[in-house]
VMD Tcl script that draws the C-alpha trace (Angstrom):
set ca {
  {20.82 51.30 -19.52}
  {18.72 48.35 -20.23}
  {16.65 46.64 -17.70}
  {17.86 43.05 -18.63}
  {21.01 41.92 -20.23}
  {20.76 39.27 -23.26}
  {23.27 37.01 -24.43}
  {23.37 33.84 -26.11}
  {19.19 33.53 -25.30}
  {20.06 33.64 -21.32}
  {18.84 36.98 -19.38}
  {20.63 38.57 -16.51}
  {19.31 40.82 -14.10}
  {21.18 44.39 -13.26}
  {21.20 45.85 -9.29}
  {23.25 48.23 -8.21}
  {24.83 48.50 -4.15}
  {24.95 51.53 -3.30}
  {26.66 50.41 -0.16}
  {29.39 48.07 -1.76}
  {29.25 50.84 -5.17}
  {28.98 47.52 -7.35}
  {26.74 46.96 -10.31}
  {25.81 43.12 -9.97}
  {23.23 40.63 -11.13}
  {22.21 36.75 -11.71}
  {21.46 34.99 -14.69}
  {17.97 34.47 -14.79}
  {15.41 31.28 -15.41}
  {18.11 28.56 -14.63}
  {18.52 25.96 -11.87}
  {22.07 26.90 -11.09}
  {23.04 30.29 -9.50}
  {25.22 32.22 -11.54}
  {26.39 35.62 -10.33}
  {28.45 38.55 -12.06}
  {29.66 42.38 -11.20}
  {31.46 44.73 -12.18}
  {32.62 48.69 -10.66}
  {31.18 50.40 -13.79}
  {28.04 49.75 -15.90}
  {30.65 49.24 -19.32}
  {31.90 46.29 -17.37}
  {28.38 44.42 -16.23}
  {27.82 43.62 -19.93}
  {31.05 42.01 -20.14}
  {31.09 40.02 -16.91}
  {27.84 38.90 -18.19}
  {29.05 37.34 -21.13}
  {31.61 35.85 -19.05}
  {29.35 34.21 -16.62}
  {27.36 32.74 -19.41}
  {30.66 31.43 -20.85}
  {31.58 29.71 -17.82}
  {28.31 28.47 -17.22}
  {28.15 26.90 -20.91}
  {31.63 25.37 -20.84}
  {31.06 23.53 -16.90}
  {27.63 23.29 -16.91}
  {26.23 22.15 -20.54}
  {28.76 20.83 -22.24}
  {29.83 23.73 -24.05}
  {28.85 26.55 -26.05}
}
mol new
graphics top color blue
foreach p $ca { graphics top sphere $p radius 0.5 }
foreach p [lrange $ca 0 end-1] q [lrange $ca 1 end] { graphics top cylinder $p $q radius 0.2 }
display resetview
């Protein structure tokens, strides 16, 4: 597994809970806080994309 997810020239972090058994991470180097997980590592990289999605349609006008 990669260290950083890419997408759309916005990186997101990857941490895994042990205690809550969720992968989980932020997307990284913007003002807002953006926040996605997922129960298996397949998942993060979608939930990812989704975040940035969401974040691109409220936040900027739109991808």
């Amino acid at each position: 597994m990669k260290n950083v997810l890419k997408y759309k020239g916005y990186i997101g972090s990857i941490f895994f809970s042990e205690e809550d058994g969720v992968y989980h991470g932020k997307v990284e180097f913007i003002r807002d806080l953006v926040n996605y997980e997922a129960s298996e590592v397949d998942a993060l990289e979608a939930s990812f994309h989704e975040a940035v999605d969401d974040y691109l349609e409220m936040w900027v006008g739109g991808n």
